[in-house]
C-alpha positions as CSV (number, residue, x, y, z in Angstrom):
1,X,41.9,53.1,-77.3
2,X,43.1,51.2,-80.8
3,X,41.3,53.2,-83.4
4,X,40.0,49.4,-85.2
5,X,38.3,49.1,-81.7
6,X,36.3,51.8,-82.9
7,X,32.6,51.0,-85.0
8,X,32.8,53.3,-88.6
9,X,31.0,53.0,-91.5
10,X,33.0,53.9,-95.1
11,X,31.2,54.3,-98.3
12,X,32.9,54.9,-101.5
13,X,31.4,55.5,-104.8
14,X,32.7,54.9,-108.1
15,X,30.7,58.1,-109.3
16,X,32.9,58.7,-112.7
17,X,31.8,55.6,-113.9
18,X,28.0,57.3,-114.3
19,X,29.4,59.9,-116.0
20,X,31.0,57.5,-118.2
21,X,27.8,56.0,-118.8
22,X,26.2,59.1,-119.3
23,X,29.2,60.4,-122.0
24,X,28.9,56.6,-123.5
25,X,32.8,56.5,-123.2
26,X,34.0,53.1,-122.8
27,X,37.9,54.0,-121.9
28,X,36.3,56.5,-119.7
29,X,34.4,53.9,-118.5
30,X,37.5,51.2,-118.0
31,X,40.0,53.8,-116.4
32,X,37.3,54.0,-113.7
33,X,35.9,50.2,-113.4
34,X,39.9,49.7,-112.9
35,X,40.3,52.8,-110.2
36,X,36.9,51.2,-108.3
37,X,38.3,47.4,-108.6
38,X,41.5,48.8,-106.6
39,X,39.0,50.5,-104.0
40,X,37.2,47.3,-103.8
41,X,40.5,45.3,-103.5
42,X,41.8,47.5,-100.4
43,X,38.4,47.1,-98.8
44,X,38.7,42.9,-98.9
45,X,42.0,43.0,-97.6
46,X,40.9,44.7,-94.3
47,X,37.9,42.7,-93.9
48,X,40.2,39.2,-94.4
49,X,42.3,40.5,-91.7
50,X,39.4,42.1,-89.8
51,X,36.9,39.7,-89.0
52,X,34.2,41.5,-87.9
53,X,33.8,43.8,-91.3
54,X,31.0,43.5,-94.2
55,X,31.8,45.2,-97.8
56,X,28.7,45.7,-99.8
57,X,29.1,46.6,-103.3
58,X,26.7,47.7,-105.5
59,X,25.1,50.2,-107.8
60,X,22.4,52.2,-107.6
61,X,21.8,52.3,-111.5
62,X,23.2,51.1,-114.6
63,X,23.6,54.1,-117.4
64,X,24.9,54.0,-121.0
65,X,23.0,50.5,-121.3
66,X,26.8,49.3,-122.0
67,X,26.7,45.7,-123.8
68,X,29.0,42.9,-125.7
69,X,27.8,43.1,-129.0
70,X,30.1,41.1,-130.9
71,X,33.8,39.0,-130.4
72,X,35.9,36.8,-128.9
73,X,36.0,36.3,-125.0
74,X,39.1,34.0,-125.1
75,X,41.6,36.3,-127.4
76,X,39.7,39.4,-125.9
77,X,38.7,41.1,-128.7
78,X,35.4,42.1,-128.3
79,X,33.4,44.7,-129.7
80,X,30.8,46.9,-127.3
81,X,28.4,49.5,-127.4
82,X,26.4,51.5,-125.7
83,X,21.8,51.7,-126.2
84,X,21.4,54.7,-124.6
85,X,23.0,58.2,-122.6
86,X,20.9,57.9,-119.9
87,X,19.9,55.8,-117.1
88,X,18.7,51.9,-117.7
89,X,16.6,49.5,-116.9
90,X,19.1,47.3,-116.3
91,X,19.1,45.6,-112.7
92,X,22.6,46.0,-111.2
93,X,24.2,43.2,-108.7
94,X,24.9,43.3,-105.2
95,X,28.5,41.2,-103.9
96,X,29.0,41.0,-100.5
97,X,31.8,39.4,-98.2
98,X,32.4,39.4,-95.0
99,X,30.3,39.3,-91.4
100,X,26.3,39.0,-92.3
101,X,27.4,38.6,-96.3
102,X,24.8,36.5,-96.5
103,X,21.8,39.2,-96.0
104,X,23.6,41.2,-99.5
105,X,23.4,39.4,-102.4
106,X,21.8,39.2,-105.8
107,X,20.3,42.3,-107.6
């Protein structure tokens, strides 16, 4: 039997990126948002070319309380910072694609 024939479940967790958070390091923080955006990249390919797939992605906490404080958006030069070390009250987003997409979304 063809192994995509198969039902499986994958979950993969950006979990440096809390540690990040934590250590308020935003090129910490960057090198892994880039990592996880290549995870989340190789999971939307297979679910365009596998119909019957649903990626979820979402946190389960923000940490560092990581915001814009000052800049430009268009030339990129922005300046952030971090409010805190630990966890926040900030809600995080869910994205979805896929079969049943629909049933995952917002925060």
């Amino acid at each position: 039997m063809d192994s995509q024939e198969e039902p499986f479940f994958l979950m993969v967790e950006g979990l440096q990126i809390d540690w990040g958070g934590h250590a308020n390091d935003i090129d910490y923080i960057t090198s892994e948002l880039i990592e996880f955006n290549s995870a989340i990249e190789a999971a939307l390919n297979f679910a365009k070319n596998n119909a019957n797939t649903l990626v979820v992605v979402t946190a389960d906490n923000e940490t560092g309380g990581l915001a814009i404080t000052m800049g430009m958006t268009k030339g990129f030069d922005l300046v952030a910072g971090f409010n805190r070390g630990g966890h926040s009250a900030t809600m995080v987003p869910v994205f979805s694609y896929g079969k049943f997409s629909e049933l995952f979304a917002g925060v």
